[in-house]
Backbone as JSON Lines, residues from 0, in Angstrom:
{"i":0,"aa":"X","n":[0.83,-1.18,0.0],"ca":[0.0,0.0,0.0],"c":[0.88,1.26,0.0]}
{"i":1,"aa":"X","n":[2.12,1.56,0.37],"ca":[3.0,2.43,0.66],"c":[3.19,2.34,-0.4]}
{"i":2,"aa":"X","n":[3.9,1.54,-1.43],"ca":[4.25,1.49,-2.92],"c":[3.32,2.42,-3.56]}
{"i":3,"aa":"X","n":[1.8,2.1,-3.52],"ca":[0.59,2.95,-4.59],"c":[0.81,4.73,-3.6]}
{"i":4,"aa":"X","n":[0.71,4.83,-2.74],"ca":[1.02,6.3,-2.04],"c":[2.28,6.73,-2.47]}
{"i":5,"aa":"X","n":[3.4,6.25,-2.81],"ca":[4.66,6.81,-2.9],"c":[3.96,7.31,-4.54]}
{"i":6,"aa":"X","n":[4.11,5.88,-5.04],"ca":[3.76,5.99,-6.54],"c":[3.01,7.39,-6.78]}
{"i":7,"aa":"X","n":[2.02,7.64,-6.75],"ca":[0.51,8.43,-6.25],"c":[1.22,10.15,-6.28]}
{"i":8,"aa":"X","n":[2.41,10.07,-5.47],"ca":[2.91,11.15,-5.01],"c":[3.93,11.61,-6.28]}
{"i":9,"aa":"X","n":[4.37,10.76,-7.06],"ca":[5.39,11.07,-8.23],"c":[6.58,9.86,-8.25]}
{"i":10,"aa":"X","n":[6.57,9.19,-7.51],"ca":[7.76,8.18,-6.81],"c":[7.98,7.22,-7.85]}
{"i":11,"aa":"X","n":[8.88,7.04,-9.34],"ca":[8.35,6.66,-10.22],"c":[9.47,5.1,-9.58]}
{"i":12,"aa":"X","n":[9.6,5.27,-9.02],"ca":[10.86,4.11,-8.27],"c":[9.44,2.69,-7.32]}
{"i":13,"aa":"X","n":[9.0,4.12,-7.27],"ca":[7.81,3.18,-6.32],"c":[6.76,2.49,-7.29]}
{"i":14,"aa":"X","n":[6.33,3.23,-8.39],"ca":[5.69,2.29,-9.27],"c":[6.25,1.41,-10.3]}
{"i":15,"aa":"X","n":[7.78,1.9,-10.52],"ca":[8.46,0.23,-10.85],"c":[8.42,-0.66,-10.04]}
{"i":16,"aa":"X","n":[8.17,-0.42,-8.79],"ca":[8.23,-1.57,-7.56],"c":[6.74,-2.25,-7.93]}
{"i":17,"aa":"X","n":[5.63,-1.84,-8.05],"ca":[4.37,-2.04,-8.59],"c":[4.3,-2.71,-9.97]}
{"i":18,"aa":"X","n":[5.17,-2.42,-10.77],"ca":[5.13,-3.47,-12.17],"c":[6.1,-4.57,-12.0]}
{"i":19,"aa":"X","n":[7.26,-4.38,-11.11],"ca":[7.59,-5.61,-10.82],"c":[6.79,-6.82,-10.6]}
{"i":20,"aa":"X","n":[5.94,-5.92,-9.16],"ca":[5.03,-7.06,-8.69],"c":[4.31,-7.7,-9.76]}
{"i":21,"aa":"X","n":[3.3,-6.77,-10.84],"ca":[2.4,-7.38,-10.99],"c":[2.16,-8.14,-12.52]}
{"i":22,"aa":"X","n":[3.46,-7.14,-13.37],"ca":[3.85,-7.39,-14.67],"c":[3.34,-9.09,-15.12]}
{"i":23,"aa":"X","n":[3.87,-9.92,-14.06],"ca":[3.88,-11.47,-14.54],"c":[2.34,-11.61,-14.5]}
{"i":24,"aa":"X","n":[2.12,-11.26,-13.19],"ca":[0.35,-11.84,-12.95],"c":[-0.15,-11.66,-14.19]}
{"i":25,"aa":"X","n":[0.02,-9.79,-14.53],"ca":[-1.66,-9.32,-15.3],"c":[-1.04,-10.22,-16.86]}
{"i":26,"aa":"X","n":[0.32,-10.32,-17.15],"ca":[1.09,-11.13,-18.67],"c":[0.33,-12.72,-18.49]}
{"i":27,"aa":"X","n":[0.42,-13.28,-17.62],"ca":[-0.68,-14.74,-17.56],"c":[-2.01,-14.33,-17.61]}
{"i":28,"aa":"X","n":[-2.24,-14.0,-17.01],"ca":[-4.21,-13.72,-16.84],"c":[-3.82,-13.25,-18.19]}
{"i":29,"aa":"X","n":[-3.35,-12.28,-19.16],"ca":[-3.98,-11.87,-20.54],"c":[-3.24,-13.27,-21.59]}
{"i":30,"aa":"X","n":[-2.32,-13.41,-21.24],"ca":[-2.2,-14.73,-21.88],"c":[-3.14,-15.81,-22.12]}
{"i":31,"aa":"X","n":[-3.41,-16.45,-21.0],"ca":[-4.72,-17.09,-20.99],"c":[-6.15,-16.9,-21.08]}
{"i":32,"aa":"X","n":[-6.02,-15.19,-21.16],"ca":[-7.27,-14.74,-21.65],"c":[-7.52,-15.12,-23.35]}
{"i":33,"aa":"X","n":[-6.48,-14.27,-23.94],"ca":[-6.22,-14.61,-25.07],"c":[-5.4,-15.17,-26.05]}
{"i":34,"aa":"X","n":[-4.77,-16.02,-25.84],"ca":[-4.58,-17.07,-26.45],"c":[-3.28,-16.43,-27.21]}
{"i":35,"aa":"X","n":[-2.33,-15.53,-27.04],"ca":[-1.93,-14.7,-28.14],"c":[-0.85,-13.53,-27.37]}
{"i":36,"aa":"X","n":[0.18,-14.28,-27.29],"ca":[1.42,-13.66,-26.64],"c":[1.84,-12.32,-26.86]}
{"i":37,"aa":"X","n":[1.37,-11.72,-28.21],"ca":[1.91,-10.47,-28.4],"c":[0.49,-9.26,-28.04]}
{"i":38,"aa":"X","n":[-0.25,-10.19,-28.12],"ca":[-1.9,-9.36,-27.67],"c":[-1.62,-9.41,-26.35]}
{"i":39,"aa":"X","n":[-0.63,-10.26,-25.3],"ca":[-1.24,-10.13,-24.11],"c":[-0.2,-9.45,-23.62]}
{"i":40,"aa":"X","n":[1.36,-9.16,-24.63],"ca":[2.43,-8.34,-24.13],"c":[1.62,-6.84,-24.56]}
{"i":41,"aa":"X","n":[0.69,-6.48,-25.61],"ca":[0.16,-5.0,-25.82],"c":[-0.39,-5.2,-24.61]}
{"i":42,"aa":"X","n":[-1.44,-5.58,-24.02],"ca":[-2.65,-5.55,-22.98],"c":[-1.52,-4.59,-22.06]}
{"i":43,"aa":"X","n":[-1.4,-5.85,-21.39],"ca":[-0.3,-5.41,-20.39],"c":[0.38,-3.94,-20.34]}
{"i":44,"aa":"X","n":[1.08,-3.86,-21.6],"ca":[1.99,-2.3,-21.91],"c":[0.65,-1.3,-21.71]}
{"i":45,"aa":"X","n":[-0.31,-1.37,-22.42],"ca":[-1.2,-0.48,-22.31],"c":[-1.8,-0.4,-20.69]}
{"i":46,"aa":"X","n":[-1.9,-1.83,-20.33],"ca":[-2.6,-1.31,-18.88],"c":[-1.95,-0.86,-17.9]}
{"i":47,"aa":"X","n":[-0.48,-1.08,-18.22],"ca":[0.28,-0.11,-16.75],"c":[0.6,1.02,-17.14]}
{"i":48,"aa":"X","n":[0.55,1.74,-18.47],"ca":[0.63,3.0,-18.72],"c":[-0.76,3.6,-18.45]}
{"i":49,"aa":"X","n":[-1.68,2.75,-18.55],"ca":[-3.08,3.65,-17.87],"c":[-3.23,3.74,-16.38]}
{"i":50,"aa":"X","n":[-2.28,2.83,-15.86],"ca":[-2.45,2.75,-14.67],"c":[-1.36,3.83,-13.93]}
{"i":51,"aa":"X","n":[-0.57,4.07,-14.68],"ca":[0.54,5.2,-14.28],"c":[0.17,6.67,-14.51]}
{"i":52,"aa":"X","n":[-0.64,6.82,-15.72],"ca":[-1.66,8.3,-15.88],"c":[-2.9,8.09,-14.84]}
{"i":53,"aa":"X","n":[-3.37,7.26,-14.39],"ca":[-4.79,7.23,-13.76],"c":[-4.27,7.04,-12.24]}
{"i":54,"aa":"X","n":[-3.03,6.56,-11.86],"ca":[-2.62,6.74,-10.77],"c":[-3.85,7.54,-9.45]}
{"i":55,"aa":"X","n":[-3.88,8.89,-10.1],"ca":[-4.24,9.63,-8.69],"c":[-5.72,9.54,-8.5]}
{"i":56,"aa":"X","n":[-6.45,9.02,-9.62],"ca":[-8.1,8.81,-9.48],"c":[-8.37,7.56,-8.58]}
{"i":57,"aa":"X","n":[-7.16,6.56,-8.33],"ca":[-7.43,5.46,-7.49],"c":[-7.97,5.53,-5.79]}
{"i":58,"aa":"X","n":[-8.76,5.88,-6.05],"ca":[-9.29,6.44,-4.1],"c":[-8.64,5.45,-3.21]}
{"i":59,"aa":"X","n":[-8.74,4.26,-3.5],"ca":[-8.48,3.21,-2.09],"c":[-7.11,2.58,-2.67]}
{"i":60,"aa":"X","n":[-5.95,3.09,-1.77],"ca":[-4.86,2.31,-2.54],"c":[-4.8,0.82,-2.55]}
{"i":61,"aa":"X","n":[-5.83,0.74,-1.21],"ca":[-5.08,-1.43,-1.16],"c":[-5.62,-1.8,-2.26]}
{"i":62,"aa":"X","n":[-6.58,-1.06,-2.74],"ca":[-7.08,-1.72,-3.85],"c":[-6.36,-2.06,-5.57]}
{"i":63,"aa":"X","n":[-5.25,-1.57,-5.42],"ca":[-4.43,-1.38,-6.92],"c":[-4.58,-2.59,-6.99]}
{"i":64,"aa":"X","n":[-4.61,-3.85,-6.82],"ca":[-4.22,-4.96,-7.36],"c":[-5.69,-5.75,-8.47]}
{"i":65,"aa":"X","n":[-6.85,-5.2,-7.45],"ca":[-8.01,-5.25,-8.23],"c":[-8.45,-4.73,-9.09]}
{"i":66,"aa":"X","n":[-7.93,-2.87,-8.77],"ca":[-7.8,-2.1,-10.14],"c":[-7.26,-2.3,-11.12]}
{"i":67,"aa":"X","n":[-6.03,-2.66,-11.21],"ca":[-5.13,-3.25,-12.27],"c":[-5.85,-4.01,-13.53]}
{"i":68,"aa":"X","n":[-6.41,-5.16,-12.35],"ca":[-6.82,-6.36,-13.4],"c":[-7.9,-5.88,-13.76]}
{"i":69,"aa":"X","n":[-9.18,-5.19,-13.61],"ca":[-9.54,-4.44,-13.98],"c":[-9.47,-3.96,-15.5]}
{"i":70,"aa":"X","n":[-8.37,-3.18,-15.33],"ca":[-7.84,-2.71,-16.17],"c":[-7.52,-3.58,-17.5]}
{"i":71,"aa":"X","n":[-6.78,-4.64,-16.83],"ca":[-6.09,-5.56,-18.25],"c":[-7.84,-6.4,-18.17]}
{"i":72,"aa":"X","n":[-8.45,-6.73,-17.61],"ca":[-10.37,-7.38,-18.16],"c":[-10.18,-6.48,-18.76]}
{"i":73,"aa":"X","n":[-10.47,-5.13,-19.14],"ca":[-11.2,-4.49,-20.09],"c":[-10.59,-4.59,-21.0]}
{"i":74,"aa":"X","n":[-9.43,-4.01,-21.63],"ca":[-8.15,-4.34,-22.49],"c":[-8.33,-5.6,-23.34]}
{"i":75,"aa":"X","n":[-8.12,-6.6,-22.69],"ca":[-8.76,-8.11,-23.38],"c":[-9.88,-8.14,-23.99]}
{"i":76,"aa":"X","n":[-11.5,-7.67,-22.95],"ca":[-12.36,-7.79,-23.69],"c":[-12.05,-6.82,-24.7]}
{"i":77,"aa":"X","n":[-11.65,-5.71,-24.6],"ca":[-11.33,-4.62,-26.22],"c":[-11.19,-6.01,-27.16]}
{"i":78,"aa":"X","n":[-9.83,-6.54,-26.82],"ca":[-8.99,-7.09,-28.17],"c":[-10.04,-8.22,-28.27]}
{"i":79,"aa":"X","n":[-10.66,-9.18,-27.46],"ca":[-11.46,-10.23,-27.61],"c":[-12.66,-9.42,-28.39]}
{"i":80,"aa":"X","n":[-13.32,-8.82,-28.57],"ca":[-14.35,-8.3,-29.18],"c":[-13.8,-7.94,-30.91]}
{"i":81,"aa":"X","n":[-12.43,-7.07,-31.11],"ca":[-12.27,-7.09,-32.56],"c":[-11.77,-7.94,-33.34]}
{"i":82,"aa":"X","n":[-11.39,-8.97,-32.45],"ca":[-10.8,-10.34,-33.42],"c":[-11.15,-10.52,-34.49]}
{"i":83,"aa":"X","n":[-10.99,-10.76,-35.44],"ca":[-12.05,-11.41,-36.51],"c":[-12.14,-13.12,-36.16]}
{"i":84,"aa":"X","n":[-12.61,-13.58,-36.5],"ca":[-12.89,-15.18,-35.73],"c":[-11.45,-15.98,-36.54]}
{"i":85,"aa":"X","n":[-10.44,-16.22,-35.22],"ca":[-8.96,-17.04,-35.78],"c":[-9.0,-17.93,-35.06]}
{"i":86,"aa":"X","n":[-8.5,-19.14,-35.22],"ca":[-8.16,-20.21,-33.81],"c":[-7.34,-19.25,-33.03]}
{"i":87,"aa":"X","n":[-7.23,-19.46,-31.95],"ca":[-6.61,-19.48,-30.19],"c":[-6.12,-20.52,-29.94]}
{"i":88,"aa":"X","n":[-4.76,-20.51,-29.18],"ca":[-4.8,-21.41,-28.07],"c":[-4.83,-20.83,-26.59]}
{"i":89,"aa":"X","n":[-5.7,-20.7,-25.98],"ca":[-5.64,-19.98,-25.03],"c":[-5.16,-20.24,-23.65]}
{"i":90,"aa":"X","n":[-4.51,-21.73,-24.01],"ca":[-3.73,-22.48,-22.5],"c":[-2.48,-22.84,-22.9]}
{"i":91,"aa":"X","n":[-1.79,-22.7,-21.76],"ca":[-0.49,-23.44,-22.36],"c":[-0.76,-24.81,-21.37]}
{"i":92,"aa":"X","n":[0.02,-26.09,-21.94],"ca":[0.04,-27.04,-21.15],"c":[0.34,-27.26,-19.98]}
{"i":93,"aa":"X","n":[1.52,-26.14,-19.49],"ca":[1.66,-26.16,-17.97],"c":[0.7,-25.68,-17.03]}
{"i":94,"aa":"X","n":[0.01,-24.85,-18.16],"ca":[-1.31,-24.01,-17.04],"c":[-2.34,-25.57,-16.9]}
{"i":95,"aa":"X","n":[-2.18,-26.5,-17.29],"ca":[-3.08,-27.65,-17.77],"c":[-2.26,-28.78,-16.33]}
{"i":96,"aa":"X","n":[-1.55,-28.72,-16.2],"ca":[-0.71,-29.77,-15.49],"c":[0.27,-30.67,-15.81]}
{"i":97,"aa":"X","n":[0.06,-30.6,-17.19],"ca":[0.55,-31.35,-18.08],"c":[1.98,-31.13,-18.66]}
{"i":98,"aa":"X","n":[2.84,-31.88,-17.85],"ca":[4.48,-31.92,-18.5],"c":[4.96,-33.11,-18.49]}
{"i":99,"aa":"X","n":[4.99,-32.83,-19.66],"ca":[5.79,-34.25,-20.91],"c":[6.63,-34.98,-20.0]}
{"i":100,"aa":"X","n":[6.46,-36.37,-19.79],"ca":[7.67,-36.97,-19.15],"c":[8.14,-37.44,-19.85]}
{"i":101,"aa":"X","n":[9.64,-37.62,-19.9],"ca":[10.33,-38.12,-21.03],"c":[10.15,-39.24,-21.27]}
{"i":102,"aa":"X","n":[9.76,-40.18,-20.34],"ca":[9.12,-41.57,-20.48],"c":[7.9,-41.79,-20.62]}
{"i":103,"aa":"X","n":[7.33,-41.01,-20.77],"ca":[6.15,-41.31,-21.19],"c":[5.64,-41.66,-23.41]}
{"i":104,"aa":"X","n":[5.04,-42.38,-23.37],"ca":[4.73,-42.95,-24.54],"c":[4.14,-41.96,-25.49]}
{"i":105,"aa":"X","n":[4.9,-42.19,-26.63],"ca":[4.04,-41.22,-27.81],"c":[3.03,-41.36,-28.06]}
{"i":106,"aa":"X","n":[2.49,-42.04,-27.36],"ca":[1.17,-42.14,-27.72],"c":[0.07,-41.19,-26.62]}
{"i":107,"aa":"X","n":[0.39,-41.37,-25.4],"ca":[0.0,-40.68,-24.01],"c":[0.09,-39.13,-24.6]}
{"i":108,"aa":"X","n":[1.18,-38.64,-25.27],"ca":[1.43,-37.42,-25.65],"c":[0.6,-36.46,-26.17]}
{"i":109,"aa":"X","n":[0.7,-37.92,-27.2],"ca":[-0.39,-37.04,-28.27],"c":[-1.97,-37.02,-28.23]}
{"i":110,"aa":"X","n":[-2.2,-38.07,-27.25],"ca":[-3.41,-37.77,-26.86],"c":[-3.91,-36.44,-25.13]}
{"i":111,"aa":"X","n":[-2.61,-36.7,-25.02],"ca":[-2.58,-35.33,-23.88],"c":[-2.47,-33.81,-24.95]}
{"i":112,"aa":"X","n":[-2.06,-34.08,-25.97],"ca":[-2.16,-32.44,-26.74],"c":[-3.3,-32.56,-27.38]}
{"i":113,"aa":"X","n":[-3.79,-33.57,-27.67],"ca":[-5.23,-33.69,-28.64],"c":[-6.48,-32.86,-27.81]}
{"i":114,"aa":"X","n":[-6.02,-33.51,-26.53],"ca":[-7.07,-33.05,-25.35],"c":[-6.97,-31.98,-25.24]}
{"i":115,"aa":"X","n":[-5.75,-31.18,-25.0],"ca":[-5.7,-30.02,-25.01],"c":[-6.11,-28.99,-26.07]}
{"i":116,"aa":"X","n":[-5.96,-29.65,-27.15],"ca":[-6.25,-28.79,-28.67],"c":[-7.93,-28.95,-28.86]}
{"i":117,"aa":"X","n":[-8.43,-29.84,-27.88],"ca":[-9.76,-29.79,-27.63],"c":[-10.29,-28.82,-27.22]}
{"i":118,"aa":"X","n":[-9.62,-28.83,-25.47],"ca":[-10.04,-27.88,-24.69],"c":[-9.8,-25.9,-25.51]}
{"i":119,"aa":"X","n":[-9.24,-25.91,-25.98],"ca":[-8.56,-25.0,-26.48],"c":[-9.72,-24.26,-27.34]}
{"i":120,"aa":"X","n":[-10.51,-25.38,-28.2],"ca":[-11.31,-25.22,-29.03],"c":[-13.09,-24.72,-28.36]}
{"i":121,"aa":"X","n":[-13.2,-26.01,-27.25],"ca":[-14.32,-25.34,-26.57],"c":[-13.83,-23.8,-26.09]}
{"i":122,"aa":"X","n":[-12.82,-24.04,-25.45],"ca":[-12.58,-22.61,-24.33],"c":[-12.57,-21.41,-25.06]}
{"i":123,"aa":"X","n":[-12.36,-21.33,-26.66],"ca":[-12.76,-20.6,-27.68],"c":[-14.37,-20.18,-27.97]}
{"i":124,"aa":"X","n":[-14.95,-21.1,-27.33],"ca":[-16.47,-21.2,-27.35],"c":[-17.08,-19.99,-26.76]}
{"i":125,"aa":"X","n":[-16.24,-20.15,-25.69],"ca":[-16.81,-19.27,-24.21],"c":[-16.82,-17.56,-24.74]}
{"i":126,"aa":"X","n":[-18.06,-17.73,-24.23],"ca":[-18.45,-15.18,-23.71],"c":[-17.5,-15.16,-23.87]}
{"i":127,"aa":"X","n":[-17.16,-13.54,-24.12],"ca":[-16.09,-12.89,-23.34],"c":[-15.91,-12.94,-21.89]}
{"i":128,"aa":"X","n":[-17.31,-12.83,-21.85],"ca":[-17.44,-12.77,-20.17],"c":[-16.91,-13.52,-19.49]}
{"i":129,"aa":"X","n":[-17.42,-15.16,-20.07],"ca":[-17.08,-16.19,-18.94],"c":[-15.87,-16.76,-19.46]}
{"i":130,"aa":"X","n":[-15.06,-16.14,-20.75],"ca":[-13.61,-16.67,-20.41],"c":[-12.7,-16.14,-19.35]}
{"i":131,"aa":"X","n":[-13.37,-14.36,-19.6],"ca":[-12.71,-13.81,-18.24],"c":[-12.48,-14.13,-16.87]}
{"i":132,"aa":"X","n":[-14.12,-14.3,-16.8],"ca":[-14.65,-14.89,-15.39],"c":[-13.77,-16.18,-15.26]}
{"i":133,"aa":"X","n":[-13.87,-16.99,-15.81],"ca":[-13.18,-18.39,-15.81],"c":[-11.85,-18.33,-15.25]}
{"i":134,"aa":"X","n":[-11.24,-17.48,-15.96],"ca":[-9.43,-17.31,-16.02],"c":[-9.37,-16.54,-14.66]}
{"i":135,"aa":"X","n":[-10.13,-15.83,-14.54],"ca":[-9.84,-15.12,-13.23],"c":[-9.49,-16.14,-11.91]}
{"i":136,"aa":"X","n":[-10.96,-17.08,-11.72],"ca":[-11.18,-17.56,-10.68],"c":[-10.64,-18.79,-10.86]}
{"i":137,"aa":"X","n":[-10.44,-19.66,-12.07],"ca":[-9.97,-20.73,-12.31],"c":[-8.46,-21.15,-12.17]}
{"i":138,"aa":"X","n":[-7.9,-20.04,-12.99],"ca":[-6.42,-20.42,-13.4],"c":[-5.56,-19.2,-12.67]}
{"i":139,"aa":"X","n":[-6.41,-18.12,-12.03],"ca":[-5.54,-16.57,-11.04],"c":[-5.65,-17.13,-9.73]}
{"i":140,"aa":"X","n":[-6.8,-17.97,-9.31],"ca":[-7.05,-18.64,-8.16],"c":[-7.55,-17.64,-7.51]}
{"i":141,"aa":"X","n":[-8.44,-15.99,-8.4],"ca":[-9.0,-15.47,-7.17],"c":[-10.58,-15.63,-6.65]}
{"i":142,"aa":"X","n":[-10.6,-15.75,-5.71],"ca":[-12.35,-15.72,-4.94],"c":[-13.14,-15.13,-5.61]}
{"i":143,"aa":"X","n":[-14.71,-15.84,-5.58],"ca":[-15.88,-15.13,-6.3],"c":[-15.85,-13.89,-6.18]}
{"i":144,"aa":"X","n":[-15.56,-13.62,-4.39],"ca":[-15.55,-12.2,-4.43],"c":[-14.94,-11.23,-5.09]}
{"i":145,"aa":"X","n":[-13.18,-11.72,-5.02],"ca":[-12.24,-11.03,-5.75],"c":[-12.77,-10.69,-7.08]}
{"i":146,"aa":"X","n":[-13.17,-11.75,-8.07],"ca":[-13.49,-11.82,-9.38],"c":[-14.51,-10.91,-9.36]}
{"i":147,"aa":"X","n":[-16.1,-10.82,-8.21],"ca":[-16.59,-9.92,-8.65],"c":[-16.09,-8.33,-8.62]}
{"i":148,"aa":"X","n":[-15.61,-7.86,-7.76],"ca":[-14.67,-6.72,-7.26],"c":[-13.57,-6.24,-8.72]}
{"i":149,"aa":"X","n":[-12.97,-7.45,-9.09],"ca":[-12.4,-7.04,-9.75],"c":[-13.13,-6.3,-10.96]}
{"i":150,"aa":"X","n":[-14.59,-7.46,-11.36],"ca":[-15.0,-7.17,-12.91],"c":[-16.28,-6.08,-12.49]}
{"i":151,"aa":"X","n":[-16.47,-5.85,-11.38],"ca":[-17.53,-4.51,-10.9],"c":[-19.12,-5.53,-11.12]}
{"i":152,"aa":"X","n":[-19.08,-7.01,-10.49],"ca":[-20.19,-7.83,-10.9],"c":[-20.64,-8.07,-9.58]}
{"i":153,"aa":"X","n":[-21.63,-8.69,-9.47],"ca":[-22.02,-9.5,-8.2],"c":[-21.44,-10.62,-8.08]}
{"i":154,"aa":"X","n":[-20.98,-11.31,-6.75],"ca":[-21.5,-12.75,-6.77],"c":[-22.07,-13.88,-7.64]}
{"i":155,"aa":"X","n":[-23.13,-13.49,-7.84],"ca":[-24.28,-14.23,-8.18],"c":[-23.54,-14.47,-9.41]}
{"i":156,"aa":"X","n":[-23.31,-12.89,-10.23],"ca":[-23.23,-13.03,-11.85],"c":[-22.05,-13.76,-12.24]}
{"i":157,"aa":"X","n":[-21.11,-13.88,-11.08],"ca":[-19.51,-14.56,-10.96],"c":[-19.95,-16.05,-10.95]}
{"i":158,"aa":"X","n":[-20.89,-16.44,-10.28],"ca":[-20.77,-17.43,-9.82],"c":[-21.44,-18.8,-11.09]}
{"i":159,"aa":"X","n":[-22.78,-17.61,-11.97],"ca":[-23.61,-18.1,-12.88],"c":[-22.56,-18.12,-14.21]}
{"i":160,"aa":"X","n":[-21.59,-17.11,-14.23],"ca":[-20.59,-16.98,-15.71],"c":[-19.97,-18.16,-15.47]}
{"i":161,"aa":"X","n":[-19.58,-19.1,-14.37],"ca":[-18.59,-20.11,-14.2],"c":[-19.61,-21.07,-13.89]}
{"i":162,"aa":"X","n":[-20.08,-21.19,-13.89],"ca":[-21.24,-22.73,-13.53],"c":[-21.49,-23.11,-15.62]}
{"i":163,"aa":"X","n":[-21.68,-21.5,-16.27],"ca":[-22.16,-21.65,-17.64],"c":[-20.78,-22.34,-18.65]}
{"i":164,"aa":"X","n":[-19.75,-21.3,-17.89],"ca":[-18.97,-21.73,-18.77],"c":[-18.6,-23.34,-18.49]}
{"i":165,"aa":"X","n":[-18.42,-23.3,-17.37],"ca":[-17.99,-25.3,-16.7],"c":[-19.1,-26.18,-17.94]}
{"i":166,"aa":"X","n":[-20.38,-25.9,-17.26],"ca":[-21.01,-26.74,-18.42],"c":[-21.06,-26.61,-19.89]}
{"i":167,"aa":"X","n":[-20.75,-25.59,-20.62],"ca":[-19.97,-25.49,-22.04],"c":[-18.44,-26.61,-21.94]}
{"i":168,"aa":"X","n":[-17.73,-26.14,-20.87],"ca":[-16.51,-27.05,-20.74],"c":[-16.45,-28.45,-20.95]}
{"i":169,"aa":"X","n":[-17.79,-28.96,-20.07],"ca":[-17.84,-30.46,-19.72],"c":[-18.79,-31.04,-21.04]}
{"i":170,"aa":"X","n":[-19.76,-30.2,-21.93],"ca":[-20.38,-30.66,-22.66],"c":[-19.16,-30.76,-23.73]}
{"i":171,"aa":"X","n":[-18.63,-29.96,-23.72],"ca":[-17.68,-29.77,-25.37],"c":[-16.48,-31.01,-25.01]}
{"i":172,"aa":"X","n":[-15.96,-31.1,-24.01],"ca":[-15.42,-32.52,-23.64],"c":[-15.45,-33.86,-23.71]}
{"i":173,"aa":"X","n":[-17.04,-33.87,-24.17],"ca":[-17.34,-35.24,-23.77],"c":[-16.34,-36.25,-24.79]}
{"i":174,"aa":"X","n":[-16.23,-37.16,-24.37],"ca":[-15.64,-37.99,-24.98],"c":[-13.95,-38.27,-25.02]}
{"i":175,"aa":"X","n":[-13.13,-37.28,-23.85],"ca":[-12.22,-36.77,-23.7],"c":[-11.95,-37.3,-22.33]}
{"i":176,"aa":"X","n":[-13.14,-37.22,-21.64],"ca":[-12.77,-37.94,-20.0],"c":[-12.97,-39.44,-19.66]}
């Protein structure tokens, strides 16, 4: 919280201390938002330069971390909305669990990337909304609450975007588990 007050004040030492922190987080969450490494290195560039001009409108400092993401949700949905319709991959395999053992059979492999090039395809399926929602709470590990706080939603609407998207997940799966 001293970091966003220094920052706040002109302390540009103090808000490199602030992109240290958060550079990696908000670069995964837009990564896995969108599927698209150089879309999620713009997101990012753009959202800590808005976050470095918008600095002093932030009323509650503990809150920068929610603001932030915030920030990079909207950013994403921007770029998720002008896409023209391309494949994605919007996971990488480690975000999946999934690392290759060297002993493991070519065959195990390729049906562990098949699965994935599955999932990849439903998870392409998903809102904007509930990929957000998803990635937030799924793969950021933050709380309904957090997720709603972060995306300015309720509960409820956090809780209904991830119940919708799960069952898009598990229907588009079938045959996979």
């Amino acid at each position: 919280m001293t970091l966003v007050v220094r920052a706040r004040e002109g302390d540009v030492d103090a808000f490199a201390s602030l992109v240290d922190r958060y550079e990696v987080r908000l670069l995964r969450f837009a990564m896995r938002t969108l599927g698209d490494r150089q879309d999620a290195e713009d997101v990012v560039q753009d959202t800590l330069v808005q976050a470095w001009r918008s600095l002093a409108a932030l009323d509650a400092p503990a809150a920068f971390g929610t603001w932030v993401y915030r920030m990079a949700s909207n950013r994403c949905t921007d770029v998720l909305r002008k896409r023209v319709s391309r494949s994605t991959d919007p996971v990488d395999p480690e975000d999946m669990g999934i690392h290759p053992d060297e002993r493991a059979s070519v065959e195990k492999r390729v049906e562990a990337r098949s699965a994935l090039e599955r999932f990849a395809e439903v998870f392409s399926t998903l809102s904007t909304e509930q990929r957000i929602t998803w990635v937030l709470h799924q793969m950021e590990g933050l709380s309904y609450a957090e997720v709603a706080d972060t995306l300015g939603i309720t509960e409820g609407s956090v809780r209904g975007r991830i119940h919708r998207a799960r069952a898009a997940i598990v229907e588009g799966m079938k045959g996979w588990t």
